[in-house]
N, C-alpha and C positions, 0 to 999 in steps of 0.2 A: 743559471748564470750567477757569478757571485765577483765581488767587488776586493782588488787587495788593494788596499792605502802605502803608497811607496812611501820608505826612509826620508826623504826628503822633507813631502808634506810634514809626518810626524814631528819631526824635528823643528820645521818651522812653527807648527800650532805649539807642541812644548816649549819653545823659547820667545815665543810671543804671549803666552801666557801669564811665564814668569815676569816678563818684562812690566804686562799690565798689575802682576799685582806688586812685584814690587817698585812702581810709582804710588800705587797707593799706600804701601807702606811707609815710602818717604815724607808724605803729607801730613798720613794720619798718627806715623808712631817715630820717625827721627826727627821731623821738623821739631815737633814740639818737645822734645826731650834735650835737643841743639838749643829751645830758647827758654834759657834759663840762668838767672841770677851767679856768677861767679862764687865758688866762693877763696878762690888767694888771689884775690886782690888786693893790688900793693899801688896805688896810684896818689898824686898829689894835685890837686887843683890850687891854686891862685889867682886873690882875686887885688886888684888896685885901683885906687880914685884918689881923691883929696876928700877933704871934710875937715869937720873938729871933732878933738878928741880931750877928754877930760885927764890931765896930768897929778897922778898923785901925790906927787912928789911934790909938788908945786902948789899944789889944792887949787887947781883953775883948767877954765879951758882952753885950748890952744887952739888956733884957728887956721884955716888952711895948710892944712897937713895932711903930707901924701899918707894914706894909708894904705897898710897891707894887709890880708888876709888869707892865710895861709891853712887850706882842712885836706890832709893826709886820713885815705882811707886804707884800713889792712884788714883784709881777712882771716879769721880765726878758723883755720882749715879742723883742726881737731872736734874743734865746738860744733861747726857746719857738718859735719860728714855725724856726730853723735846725732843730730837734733836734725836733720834731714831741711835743715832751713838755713838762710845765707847770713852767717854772723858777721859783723863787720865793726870794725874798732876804728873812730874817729876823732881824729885830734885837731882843734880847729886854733890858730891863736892870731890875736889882732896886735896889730906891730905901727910904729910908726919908722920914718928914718931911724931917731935915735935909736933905738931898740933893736937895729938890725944890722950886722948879721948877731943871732945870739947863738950861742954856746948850747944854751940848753930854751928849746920853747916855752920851761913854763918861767922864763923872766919876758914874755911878752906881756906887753900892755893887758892883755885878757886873754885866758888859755882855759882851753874848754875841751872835758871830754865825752865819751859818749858810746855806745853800742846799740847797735841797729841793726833787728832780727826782723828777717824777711821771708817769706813763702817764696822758694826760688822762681814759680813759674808766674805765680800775680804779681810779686811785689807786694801784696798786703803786707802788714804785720804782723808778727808773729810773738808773740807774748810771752816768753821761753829767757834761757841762756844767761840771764842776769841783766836782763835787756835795760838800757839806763839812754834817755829817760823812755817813759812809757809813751808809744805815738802811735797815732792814727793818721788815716790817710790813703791814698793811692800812690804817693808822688814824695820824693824828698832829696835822697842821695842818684833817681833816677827816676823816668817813667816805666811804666811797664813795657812788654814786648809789647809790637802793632799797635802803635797810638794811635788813637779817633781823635776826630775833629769835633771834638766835645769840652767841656768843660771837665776838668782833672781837683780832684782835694789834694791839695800839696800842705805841707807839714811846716809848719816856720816853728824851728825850733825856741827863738826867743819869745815868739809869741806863746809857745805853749799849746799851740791848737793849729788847727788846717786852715786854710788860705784858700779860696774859688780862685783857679786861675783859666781863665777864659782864654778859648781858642782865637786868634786873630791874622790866623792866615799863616803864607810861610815865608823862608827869607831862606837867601843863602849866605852860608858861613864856610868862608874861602872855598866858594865854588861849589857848594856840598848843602840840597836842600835837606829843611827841616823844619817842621812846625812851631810856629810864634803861640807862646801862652805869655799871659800878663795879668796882674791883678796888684794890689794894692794893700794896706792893712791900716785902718783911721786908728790915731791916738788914743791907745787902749792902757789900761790899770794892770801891768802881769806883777809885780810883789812890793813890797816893802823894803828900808834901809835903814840900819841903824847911823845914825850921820851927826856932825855937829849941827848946831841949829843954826848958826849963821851962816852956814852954807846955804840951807835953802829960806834964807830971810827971817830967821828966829833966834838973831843974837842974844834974847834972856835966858834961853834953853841951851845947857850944855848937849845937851844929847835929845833927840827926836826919830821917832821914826815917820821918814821918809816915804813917799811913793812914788815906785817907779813907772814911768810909763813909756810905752813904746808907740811907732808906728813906721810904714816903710812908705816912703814916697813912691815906690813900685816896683814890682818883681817882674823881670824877663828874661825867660827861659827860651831857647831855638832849641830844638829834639830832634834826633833819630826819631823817625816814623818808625823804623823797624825794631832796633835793638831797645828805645826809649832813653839813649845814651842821651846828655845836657852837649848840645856842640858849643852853647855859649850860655850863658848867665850873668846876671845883673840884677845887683838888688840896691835899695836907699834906705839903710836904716837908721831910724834917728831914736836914739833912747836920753831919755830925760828923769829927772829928780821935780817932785814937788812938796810943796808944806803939806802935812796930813790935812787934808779936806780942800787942797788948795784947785787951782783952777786953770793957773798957769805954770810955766817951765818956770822951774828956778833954776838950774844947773843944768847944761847940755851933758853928760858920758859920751855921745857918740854920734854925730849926725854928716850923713852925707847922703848925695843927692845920685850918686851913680859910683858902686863899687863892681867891677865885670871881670871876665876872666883876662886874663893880661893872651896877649900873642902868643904865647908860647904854649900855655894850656888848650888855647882855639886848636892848633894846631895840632897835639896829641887826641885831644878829643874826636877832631876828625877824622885824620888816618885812623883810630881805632873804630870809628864807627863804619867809615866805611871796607875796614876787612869784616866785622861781625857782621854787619850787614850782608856783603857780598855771600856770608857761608849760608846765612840762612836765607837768600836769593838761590842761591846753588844747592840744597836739599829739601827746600821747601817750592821753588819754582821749575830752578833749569831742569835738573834732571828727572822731574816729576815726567816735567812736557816730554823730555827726550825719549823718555822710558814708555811713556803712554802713547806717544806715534807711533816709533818704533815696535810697537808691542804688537798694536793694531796694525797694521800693515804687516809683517809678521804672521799673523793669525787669520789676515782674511787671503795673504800669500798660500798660505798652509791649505785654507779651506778650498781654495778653487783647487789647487793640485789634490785634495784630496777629490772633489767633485767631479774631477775629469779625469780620474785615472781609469786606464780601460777597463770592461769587466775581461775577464780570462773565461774560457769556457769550460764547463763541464767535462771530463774525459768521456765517451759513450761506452756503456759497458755492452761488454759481447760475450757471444752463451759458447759453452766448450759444447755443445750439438752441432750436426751439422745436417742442413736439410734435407729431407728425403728428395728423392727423387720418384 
């Protein structure tokens, strides 16, 4: 006796097959190839509080004033695509009322630029492309994909060095979770100014160099778990002037206590995070699961029809003799 496996079985084992292994290929080779780093991106963040701000024009500081900040990110798609890493062009400028609307950014109060090269799939840095300035870190213009509930090195540019920003739970931002990091930066020495000297209390001195110092009353960041998108940011930073070897502030440049992303940014950041989100829920979860049910079931359909099909019998052969009699 011998066994034929009918059309049907066949077809269900072969398309159950394909289904199991391509879930597995959603997982292990489109998921992670979907998360990764942009590179044209063209987006503007915005950030506003009050504080003071040091007026040059004026040689003093002004105090309770709304400020603006305003860092336009663009990706440099030619540079990205030679160098297989995400280049990105940042132009950040701090603005008060007067100063706005301007004509051209760099008559803001402070206009700052920047390039920031990245390994599109970690986020590390990438050391390449004319990269300005040089940074370290895990964290800065973004997190990485799939953020832990762990402690992140975030990059403060004015400081010049990384930041511990500590996990501290999650919060929602207009309906849309995402993990709370936070951390701080105590009044730190980052360079030098050439300055008159009665500005920072040395009216015999025409000229002195100055030190500057910084630090942030506190950084918080809300994230996309998934994509590593900022759905909200707030930082306090206060930079200051002192006497060479001095001890205290002589002149404020910039101090406030809570600079965040205004309304309208919360609300781009969101909707964008939750469609990248959603794609990489959709080729890294939905259709994983879909494909691997269906696949399985499929396959064990296939196996029983193939288990129970009937045997067929042998034909019996018969002899061209015929028996004597």
């Amino acid at each position: 006796m011998r066994r034929t496996a009918s059309h049907l079985s066949l077809f269900l084992l072969g398309l159950g097959t394909f289904l199991l292994v391509l879930a597995m290929m959603l997982v292990w080779y489109v998921r992670p190839h979907a998360a990764v780093n942009p590179i044209d991106i063209d987006v503007t963040a915005i950030y506003t509080g009050t504080g003071s701000v040091f007026d040059v024009d004026e040689a003093r500081t002004l105090h309770n004033r709304r400020i603006t900040v305003t860092q336009r990110v663009r990706g440099d798609v030619v540079d990205s695509e030679r160098s297989g890493a995400a280049v990105w062009d940042v132009v950040t400028t701090v603005d008060t009322d007067e100063s706005l609307p301007a004509d051209d950014p760099r008559d803001a109060l402070e206009f700052v630029t920047g390039r920031w090269v990245t390994d599109r799939r970690t986020n590390k840095p990438v050391h390449c492309c004319e990269e300005e300035p040089y940074h370290e870190g895990e964290a800065y213009l973004k997190f990485p994909f799939d953020v832990q509930k762990r402690p992140y090195r975030w990059w403060d540019n004015t400081l010049g060095a990384t930041v511990v920003l500590s996990y501290r739970g999650t919060e929602r931002i207009r309906g849309y979770p995402g993990y709370v990091f936070t951390g701080t930066v105590p009044p730190t020495k980052i360079g030098t100014r050439l300055v008159p000297g009665a500005l920072v209390g040395k009216p015999e001195a025409d000229r002195v160099v100055a030190e500057e110092w910084y630090a942030n009353h506190g950084i918080r960041l809300v994230v996309d778990p998934s994509t590593g998108r900022s759905l909200y940011a707030q930082v306090g930073p206060r930079r200051t002037l002192r006497a060479p070897g001095g001890t205290q502030d002589a002149v404020v440049l910039l101090d406030s206590r809570k600079l965040a992303f205004t309304p309208a940014t919360q609300k781009f950041q969101v909707s964008h995070a939750k469609k990248e989100s959603g794609q990489l829920r959709m080729v890294g979860r939905t259709l994983p699961i879909g494909a691997g049910a269906a696949g399985c079931a499929l396959t064990a359909a296939g196996g029983i029809l193939l288990a129970g099909s009937r045997p067929r019998p042998r034909t019996p052969e018969t002899s061209s003799s015929t028996p004597s009699k």
